[in-house]
MIKE-131253 format. One record per residue (C-alpha): residue number from 1; residue in three letters; x, y negated, z negated. Coordinates in pm, whole numbers, plus 50000, padded with zeros to 5 digits. Layout:
# MIKE-131253
<site><resi>NUM</resi><resn>ALA</resn><xx>X</xx><yy>Y</yy><zz>Z</zz></site>
...
***
This chain:
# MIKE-131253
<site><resi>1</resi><resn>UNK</resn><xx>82527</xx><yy>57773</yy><zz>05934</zz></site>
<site><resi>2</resi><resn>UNK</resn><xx>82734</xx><yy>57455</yy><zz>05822</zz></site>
<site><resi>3</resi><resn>UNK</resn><xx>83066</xx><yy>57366</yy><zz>05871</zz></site>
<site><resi>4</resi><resn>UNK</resn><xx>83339</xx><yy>57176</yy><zz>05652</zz></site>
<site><resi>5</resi><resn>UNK</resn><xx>83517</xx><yy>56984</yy><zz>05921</zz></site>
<site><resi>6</resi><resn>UNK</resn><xx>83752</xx><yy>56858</yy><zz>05653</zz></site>
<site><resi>7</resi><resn>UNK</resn><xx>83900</xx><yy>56980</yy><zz>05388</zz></site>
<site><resi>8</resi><resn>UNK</resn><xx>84266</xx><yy>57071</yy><zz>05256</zz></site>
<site><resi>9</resi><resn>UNK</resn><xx>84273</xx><yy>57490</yy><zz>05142</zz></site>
<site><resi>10</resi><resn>UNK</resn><xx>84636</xx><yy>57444</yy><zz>05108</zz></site>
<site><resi>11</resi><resn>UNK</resn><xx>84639</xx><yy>57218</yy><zz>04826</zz></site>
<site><resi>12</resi><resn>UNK</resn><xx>84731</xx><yy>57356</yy><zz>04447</zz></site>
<site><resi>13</resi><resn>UNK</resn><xx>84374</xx><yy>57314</yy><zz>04390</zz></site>
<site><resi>14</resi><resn>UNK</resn><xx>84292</xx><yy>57615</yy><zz>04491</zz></site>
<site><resi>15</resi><resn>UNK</resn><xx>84580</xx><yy>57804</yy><zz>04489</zz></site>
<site><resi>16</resi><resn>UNK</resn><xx>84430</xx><yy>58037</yy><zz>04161</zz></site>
<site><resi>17</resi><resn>UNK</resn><xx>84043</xx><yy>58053</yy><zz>04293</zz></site>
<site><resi>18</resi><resn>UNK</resn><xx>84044</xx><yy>58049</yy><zz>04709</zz></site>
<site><resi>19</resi><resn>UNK</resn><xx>83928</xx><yy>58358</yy><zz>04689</zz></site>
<site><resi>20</resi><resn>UNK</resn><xx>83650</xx><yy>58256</yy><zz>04507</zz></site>
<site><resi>21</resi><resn>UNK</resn><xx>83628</xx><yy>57915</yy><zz>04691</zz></site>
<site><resi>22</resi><resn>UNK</resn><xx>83566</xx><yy>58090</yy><zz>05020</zz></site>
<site><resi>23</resi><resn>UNK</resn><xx>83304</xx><yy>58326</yy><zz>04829</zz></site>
<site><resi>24</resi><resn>UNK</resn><xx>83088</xx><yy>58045</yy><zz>04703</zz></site>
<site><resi>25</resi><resn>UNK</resn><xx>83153</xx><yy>57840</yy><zz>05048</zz></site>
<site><resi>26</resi><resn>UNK</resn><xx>82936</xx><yy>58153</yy><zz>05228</zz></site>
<site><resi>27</resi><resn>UNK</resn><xx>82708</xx><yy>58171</yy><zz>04937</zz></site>
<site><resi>28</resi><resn>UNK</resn><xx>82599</xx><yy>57826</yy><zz>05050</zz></site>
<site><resi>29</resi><resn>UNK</resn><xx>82561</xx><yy>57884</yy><zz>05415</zz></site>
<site><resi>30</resi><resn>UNK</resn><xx>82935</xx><yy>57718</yy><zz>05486</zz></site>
<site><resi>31</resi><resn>UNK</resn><xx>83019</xx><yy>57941</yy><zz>05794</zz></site>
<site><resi>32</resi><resn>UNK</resn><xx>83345</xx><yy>57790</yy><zz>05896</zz></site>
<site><resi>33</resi><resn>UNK</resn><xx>83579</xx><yy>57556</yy><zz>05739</zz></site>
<site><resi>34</resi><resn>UNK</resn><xx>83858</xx><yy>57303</yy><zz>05878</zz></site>
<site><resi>35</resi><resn>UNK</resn><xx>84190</xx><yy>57320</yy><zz>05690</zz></site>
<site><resi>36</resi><resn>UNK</resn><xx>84397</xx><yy>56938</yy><zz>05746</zz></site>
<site><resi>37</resi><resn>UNK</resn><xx>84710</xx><yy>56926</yy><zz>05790</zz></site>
<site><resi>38</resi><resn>UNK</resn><xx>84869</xx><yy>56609</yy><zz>05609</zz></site>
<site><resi>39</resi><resn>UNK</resn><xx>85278</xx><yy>56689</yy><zz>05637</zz></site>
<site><resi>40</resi><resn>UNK</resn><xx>85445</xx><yy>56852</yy><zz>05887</zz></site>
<site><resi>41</resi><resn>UNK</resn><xx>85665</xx><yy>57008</yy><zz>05603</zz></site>
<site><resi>42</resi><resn>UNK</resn><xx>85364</xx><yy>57154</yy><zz>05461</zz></site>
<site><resi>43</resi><resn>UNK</resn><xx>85278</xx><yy>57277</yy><zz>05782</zz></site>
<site><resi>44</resi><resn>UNK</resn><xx>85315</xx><yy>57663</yy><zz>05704</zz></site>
<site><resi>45</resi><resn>UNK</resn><xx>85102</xx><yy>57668</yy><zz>05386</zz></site>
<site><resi>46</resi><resn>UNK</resn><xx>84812</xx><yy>57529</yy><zz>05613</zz></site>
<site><resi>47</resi><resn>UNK</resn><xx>84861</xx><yy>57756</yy><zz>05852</zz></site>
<site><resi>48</resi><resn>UNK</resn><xx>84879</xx><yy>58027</yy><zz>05624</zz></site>
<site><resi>49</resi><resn>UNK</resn><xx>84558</xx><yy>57970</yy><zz>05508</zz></site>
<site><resi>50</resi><resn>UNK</resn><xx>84394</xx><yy>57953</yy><zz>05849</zz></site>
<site><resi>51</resi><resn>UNK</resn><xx>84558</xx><yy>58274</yy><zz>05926</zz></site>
<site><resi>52</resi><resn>UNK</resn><xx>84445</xx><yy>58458</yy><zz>05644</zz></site>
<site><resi>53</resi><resn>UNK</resn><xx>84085</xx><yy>58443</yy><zz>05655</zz></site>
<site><resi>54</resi><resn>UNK</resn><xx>83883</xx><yy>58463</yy><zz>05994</zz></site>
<site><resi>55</resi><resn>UNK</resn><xx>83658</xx><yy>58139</yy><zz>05961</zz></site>
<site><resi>56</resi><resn>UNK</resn><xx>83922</xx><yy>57909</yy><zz>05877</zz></site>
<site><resi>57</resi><resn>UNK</resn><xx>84084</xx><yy>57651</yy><zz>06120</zz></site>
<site><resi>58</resi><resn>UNK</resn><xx>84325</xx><yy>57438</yy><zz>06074</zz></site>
<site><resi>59</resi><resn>UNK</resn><xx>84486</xx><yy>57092</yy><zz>06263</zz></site>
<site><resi>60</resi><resn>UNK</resn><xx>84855</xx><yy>56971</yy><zz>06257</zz></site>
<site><resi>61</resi><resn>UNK</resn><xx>84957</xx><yy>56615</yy><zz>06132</zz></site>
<site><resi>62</resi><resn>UNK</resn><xx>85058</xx><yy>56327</yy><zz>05927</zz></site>
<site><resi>63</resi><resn>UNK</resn><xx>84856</xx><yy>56173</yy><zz>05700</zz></site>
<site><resi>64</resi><resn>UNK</resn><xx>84895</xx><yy>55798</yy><zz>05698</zz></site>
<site><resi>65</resi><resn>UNK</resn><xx>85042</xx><yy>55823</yy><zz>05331</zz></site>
<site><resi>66</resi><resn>UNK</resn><xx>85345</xx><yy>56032</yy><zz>05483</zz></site>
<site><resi>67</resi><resn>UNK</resn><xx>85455</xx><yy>55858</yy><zz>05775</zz></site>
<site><resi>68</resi><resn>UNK</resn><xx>85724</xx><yy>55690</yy><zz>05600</zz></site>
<site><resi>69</resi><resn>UNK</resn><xx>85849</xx><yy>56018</yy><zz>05466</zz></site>
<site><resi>70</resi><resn>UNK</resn><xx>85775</xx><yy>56229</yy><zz>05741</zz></site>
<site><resi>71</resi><resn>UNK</resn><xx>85990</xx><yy>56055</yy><zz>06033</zz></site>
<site><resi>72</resi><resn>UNK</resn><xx>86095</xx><yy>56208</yy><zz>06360</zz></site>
<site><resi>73</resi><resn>UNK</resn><xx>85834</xx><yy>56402</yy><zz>06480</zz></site>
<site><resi>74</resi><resn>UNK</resn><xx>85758</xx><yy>56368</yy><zz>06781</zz></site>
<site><resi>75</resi><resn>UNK</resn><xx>85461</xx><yy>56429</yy><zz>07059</zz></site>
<site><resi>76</resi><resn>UNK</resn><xx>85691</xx><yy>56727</yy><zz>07172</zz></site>
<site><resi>77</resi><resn>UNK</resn><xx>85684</xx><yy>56863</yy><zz>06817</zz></site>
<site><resi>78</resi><resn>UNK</resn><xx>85329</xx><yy>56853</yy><zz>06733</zz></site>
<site><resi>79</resi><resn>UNK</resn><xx>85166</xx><yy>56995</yy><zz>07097</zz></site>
<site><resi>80</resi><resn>UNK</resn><xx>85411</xx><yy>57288</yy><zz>07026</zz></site>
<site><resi>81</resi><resn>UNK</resn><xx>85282</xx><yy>57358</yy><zz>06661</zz></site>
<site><resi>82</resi><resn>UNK</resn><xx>84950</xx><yy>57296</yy><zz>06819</zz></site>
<site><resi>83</resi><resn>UNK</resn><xx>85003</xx><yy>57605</yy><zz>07057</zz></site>
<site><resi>84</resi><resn>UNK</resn><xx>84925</xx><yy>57841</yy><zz>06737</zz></site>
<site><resi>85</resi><resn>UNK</resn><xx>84604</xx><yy>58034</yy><zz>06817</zz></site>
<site><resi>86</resi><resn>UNK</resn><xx>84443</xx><yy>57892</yy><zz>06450</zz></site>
<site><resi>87</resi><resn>UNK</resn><xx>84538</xx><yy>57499</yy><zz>06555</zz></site>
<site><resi>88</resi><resn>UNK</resn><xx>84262</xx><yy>57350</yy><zz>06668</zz></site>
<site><resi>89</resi><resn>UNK</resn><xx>84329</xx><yy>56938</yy><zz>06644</zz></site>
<site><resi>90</resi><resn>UNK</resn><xx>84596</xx><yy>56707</yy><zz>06537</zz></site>
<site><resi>91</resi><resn>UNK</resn><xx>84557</xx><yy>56517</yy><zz>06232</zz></site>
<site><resi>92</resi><resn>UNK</resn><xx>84472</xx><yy>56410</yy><zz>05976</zz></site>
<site><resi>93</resi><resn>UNK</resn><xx>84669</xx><yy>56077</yy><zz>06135</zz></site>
<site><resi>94</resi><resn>UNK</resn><xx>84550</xx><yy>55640</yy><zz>06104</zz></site>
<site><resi>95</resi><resn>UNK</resn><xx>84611</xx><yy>55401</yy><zz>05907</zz></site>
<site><resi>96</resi><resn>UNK</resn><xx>84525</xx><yy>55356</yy><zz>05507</zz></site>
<site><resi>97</resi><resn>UNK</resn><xx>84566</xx><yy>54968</yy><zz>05453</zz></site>
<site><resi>98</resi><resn>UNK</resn><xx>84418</xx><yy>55011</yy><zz>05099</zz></site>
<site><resi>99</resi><resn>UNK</resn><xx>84691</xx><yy>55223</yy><zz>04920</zz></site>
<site><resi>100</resi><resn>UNK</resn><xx>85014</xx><yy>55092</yy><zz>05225</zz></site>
<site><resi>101</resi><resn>UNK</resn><xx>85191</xx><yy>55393</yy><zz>05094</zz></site>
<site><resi>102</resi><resn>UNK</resn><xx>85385</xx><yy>55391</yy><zz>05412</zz></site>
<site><resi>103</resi><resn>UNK</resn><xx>85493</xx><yy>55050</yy><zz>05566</zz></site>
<site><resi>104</resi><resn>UNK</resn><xx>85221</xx><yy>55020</yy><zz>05818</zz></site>
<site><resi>105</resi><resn>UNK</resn><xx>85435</xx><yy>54954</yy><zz>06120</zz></site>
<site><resi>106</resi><resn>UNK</resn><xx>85521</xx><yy>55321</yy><zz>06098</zz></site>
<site><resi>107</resi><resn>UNK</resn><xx>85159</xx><yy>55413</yy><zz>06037</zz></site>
<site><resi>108</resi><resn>UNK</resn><xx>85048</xx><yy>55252</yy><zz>06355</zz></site>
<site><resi>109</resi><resn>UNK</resn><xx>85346</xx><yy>55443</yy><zz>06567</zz></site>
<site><resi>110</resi><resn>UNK</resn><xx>85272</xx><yy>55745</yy><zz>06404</zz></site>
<site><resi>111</resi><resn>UNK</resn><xx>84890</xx><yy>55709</yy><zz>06473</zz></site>
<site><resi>112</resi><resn>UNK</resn><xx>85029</xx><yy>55650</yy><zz>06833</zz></site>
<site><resi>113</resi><resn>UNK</resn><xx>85230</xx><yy>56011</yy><zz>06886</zz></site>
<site><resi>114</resi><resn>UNK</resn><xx>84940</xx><yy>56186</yy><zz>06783</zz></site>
<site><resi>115</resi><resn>UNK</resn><xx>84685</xx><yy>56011</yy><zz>06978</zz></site>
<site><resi>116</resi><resn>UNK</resn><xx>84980</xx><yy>56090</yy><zz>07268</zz></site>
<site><resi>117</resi><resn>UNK</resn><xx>85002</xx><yy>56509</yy><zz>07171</zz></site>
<site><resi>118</resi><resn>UNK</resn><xx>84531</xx><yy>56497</yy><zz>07173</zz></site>
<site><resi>119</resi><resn>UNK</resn><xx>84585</xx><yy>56315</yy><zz>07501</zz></site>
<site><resi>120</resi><resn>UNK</resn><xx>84820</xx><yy>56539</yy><zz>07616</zz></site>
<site><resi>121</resi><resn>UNK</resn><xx>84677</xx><yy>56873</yy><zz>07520</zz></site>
<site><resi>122</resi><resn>UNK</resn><xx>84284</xx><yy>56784</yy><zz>07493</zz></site>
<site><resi>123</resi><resn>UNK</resn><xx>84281</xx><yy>56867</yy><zz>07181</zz></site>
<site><resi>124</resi><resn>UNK</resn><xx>84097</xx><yy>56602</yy><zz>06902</zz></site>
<site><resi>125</resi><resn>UNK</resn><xx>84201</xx><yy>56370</yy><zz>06680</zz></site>
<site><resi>126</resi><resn>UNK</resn><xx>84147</xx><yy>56356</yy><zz>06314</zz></site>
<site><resi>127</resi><resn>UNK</resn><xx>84121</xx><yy>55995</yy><zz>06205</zz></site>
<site><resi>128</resi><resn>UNK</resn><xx>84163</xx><yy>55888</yy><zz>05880</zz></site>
<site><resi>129</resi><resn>UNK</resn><xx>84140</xx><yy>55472</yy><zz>05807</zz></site>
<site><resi>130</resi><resn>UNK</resn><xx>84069</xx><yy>55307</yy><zz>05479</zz></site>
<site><resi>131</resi><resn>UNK</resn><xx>84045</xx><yy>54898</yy><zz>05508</zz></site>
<site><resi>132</resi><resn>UNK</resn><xx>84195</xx><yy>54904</yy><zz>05829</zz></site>
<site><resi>133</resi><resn>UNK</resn><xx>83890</xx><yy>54909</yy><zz>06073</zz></site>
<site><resi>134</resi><resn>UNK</resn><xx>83981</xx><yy>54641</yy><zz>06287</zz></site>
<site><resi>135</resi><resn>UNK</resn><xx>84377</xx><yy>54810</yy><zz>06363</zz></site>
<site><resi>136</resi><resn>UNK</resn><xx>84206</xx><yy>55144</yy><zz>06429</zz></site>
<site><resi>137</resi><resn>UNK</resn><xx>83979</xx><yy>54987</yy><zz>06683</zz></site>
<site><resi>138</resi><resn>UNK</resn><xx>84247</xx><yy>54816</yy><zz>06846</zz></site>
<site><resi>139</resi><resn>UNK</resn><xx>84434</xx><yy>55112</yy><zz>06880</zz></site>
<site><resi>140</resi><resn>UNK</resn><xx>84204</xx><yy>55384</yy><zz>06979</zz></site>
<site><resi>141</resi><resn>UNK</resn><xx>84088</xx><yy>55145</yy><zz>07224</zz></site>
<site><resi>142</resi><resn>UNK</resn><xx>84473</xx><yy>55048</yy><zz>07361</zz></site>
<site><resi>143</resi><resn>UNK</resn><xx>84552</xx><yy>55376</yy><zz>07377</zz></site>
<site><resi>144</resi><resn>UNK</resn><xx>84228</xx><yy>55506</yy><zz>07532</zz></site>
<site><resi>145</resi><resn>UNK</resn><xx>84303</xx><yy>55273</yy><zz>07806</zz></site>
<site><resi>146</resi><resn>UNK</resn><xx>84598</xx><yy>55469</yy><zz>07882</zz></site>
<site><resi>147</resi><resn>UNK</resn><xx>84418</xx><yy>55765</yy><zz>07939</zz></site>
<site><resi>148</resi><resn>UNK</resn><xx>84094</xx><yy>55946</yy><zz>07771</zz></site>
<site><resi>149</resi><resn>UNK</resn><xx>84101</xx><yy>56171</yy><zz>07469</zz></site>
<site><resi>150</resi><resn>UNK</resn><xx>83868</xx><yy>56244</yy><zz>07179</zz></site>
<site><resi>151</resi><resn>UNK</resn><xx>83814</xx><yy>56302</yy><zz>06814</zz></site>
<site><resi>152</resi><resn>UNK</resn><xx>83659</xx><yy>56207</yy><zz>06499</zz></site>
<site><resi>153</resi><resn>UNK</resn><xx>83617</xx><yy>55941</yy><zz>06241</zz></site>
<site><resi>154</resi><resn>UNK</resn><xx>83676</xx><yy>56161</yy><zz>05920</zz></site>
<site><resi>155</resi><resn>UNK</resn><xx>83494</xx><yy>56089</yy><zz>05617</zz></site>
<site><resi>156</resi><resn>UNK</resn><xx>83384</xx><yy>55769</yy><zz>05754</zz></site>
<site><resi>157</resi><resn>UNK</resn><xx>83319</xx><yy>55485</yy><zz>05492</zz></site>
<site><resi>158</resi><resn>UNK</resn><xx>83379</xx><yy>55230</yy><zz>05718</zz></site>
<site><resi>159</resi><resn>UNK</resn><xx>83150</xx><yy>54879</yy><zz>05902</zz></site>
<site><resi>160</resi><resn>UNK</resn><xx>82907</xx><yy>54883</yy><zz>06149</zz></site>
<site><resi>161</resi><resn>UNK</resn><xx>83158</xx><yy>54785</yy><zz>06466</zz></site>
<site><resi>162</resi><resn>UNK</resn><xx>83402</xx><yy>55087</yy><zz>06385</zz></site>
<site><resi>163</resi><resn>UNK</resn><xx>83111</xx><yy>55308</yy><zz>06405</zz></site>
<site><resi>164</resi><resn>UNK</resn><xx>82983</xx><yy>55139</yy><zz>06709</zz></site>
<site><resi>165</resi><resn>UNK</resn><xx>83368</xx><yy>55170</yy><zz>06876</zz></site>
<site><resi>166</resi><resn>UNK</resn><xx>83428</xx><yy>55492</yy><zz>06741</zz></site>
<site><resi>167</resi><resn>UNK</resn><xx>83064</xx><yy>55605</yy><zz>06963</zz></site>
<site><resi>168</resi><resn>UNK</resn><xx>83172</xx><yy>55394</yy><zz>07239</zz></site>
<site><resi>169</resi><resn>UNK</resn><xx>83523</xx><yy>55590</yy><zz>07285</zz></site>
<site><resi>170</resi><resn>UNK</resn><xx>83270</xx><yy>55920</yy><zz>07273</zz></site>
<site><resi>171</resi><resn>UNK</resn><xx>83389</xx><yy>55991</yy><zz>06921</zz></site>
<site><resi>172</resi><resn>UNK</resn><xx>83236</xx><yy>56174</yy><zz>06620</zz></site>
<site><resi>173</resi><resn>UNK</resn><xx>83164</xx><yy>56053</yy><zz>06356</zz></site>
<site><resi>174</resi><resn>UNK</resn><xx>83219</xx><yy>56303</yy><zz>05972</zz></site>
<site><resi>175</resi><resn>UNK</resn><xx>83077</xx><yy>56198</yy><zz>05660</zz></site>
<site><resi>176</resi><resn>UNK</resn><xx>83126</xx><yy>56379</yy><zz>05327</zz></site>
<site><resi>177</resi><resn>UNK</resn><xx>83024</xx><yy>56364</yy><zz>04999</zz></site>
<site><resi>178</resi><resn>UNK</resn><xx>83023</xx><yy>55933</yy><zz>04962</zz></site>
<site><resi>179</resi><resn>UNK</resn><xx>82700</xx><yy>55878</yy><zz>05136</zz></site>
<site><resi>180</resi><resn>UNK</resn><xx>82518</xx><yy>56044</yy><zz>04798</zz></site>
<site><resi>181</resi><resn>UNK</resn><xx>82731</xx><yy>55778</yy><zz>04594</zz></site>
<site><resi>182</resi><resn>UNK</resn><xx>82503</xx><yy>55561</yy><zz>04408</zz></site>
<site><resi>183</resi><resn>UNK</resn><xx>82661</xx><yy>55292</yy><zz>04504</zz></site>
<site><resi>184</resi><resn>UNK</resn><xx>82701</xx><yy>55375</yy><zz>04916</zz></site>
<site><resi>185</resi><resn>UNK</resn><xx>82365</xx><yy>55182</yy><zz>05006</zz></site>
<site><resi>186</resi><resn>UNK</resn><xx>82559</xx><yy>54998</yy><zz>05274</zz></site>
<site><resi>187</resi><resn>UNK</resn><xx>82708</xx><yy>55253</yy><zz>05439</zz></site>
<site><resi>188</resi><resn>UNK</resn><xx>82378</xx><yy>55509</yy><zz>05416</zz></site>
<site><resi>189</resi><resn>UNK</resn><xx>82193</xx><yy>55165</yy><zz>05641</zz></site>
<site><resi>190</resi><resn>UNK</resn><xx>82446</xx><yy>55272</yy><zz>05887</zz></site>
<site><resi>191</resi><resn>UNK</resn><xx>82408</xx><yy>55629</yy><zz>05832</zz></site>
<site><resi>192</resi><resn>UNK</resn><xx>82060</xx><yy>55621</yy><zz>05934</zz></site>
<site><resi>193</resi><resn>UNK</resn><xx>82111</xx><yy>55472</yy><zz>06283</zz></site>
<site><resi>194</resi><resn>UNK</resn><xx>82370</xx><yy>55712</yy><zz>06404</zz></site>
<site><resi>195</resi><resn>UNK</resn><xx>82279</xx><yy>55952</yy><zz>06665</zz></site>
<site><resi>196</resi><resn>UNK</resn><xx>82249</xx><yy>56291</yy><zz>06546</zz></site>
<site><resi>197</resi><resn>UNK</resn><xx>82470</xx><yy>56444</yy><zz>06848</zz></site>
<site><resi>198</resi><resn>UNK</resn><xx>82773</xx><yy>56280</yy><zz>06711</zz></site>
<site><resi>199</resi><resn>UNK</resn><xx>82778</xx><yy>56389</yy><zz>06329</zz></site>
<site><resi>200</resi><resn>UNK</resn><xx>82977</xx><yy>56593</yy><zz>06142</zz></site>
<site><resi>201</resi><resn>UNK</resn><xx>83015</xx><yy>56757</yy><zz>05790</zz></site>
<site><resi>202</resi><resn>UNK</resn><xx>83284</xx><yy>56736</yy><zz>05534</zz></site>
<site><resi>203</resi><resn>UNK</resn><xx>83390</xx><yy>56741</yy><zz>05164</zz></site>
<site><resi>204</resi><resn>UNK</resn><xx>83724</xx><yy>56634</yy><zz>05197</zz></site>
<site><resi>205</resi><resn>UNK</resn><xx>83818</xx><yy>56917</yy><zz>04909</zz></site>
<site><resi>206</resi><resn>UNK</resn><xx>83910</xx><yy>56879</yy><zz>04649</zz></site>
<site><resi>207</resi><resn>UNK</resn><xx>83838</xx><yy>56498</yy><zz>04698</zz></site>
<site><resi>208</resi><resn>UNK</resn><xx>83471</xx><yy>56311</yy><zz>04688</zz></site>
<site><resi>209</resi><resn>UNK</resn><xx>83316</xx><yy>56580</yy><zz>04545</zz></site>
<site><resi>210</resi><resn>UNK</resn><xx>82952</xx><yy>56464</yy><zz>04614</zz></site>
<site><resi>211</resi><resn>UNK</resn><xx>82661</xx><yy>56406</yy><zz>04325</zz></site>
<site><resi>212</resi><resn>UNK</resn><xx>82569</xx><yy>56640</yy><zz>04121</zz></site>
<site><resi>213</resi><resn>UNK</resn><xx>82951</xx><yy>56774</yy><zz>04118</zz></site>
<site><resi>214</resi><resn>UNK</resn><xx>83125</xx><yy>56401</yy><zz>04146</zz></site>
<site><resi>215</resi><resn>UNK</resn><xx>83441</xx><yy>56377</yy><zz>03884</zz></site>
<site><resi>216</resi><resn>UNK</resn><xx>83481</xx><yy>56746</yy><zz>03964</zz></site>
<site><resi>217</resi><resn>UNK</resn><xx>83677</xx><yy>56945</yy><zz>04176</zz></site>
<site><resi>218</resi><resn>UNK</resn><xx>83566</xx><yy>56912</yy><zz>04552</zz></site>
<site><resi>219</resi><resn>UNK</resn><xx>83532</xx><yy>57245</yy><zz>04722</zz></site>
<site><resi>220</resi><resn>UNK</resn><xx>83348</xx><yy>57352</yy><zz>05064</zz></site>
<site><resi>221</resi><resn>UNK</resn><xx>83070</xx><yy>57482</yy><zz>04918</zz></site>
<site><resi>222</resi><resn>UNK</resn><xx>82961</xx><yy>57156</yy><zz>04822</zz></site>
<site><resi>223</resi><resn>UNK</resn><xx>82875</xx><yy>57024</yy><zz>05186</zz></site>
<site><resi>224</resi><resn>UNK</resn><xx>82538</xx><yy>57161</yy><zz>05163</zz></site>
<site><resi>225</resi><resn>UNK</resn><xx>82480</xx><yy>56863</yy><zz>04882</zz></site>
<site><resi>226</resi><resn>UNK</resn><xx>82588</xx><yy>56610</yy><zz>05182</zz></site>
<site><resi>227</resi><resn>UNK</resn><xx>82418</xx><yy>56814</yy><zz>05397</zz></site>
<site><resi>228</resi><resn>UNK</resn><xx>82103</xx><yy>56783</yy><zz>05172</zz></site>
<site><resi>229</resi><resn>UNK</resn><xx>82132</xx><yy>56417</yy><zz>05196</zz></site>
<site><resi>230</resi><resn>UNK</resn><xx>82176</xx><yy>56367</yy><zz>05529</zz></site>
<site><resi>231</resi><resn>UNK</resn><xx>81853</xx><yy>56560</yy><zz>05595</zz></site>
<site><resi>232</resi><resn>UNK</resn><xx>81675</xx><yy>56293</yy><zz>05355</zz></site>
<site><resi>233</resi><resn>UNK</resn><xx>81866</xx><yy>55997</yy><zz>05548</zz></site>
<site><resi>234</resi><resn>UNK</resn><xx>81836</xx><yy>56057</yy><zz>05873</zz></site>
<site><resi>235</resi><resn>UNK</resn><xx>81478</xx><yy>56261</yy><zz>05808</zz></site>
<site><resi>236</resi><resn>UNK</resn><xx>81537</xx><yy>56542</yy><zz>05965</zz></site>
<site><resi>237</resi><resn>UNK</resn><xx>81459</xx><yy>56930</yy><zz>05883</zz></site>
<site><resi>238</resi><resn>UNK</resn><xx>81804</xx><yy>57081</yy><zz>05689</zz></site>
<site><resi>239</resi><resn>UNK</resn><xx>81799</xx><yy>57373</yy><zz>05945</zz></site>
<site><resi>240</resi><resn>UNK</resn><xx>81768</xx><yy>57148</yy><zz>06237</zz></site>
<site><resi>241</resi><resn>UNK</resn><xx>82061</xx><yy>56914</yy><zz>06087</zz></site>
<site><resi>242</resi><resn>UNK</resn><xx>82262</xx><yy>57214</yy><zz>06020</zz></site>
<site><resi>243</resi><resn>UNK</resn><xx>82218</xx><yy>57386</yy><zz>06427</zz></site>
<site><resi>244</resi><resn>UNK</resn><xx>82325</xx><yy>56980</yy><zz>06507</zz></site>
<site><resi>245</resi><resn>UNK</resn><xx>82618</xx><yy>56905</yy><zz>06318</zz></site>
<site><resi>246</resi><resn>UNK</resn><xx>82771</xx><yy>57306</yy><zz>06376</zz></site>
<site><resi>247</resi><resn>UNK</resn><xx>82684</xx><yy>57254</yy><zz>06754</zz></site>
<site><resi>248</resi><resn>UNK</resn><xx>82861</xx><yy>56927</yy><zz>06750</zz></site>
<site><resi>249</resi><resn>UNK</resn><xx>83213</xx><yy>57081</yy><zz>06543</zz></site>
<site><resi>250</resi><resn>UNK</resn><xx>83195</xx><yy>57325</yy><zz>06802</zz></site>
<site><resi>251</resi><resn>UNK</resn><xx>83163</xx><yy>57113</yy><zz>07065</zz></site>
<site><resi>252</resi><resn>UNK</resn><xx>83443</xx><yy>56853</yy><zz>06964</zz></site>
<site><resi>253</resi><resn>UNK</resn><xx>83670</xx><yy>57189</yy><zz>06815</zz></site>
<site><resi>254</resi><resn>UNK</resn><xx>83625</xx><yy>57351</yy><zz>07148</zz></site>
<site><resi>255</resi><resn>UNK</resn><xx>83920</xx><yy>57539</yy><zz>07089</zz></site>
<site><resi>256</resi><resn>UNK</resn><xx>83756</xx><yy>57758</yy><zz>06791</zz></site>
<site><resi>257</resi><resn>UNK</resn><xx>83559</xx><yy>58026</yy><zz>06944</zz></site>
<site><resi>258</resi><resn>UNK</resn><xx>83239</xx><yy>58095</yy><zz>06962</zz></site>
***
């Protein structure tokens, strides 16, 4: 079985064809997918999804994008949305320096509540950073220092010391459909010399849809293409990479059962 750690079933993507999407996502040995939370106004459409179809999870959060928009929430808020049977992490939450869609002073104290609710509850931590690495490694580390928690590096794209901080804080690390980009050379070198025990899966649907399918809709389905070249990468058997990667979602999502 694989799993789509990341992707976002709520989105008017798929609002005409998730039906279908969850068809051809067990037609390609997808088992069990993660549903992101990105608004806390949204919050009920994610959930709704989650709720409506057995292997389907979901997290809470606020997307770096939306944390000048979605203001006020606080630790209190999101560990009580988090007590919903289908919640299994907080996130997606970090910092995007590329796009600054939110001033990043908010970005950073968001990023800080929700690394406060995973700390808090045990739940993990859905990290999301684009040409920030250096602020995200100062902060998981800060705030690891006040106490432990744990999570992931989601669709991870970035240099060789976040990887090596994100391992050191006993973080996962989730790739999706970028490392079969032609032009991802320098981040498949570091691909190869991660440990196996700390991967994930993702597509990041309907995003990064991986090659054959990029410039198309992303949809879960598709992780068995990253899946594919992660095998090839890393040179190991796709069964064996598939028992690795669904062991190690169910060990970081220890919430979902078994």
């Amino acid at each position: 079985m694989l799993v789509d750690s990341h992707c976002h079933l709520d989105f008017p993507d798929f609002q005409e064809d998730l039906d279908g999407t969850m068809a051809r996502a067990r037609n390609a040995g997808v088992g069990m997918m993660l549903t992101i939370g990105t608004r806390i106004s949204h919050f009920d459409q994610v959930k709704a999804v989650a709720e409506r179809y057995g292997n389907v999870f979901c997290t809470v959060g606020i997307h770096p994008h939306e944390a000048g928009s979605e203001t006020g929430i606080g630790v209190e808020q999101l560990v009580a949305l988090a007590d919903h049977p289908k919640v299994v992490g907080f996130g997606e939450t970090g910092l995007d320096y590329f796009y600054d869609r939110s001033p990043r002073p908010q970005q950073r104290d968001c990023f800080r509540t929700h690394i406060a609710a995973a700390r808090r509850t045990g739940l993990p931590l859905v990290v999301h950073t684009r040409d920030a690495d250096a602020d995200t490694a100062e902060i998981l580390a800060d705030e690891y220092r006040k106490g432990a928690f744990t999570g992931l590096i989601h669709c991870f794209s970035g240099g060789q010391e976040l990887a090596e901080k994100a391992l050191e804080l006993g973080f996962y690390i989730s790739l999706s459909g970028i490392i079969t980009f032609s032009k991802s050379e320098p981040l498949r070198a570091i691909v190869r010399d991660l440990p196996l025990d700390r991967l994930l899966l993702e597509t990041d649907a309907p995003f990064l849809a991986p090659v054959p399918f990029r410039g198309k809709r992303n949809e879960p389905a598709y992780v068995a293409n990253t899946a594919a070249k992660l095998s090839e990468l890393m040179g190991v058997e796709p069964a064996a990479l598939a028992a690795a990667t669904t062991a190690n979602f169910l060990r970081l999502f220890d919430k979902v059962p078994r």
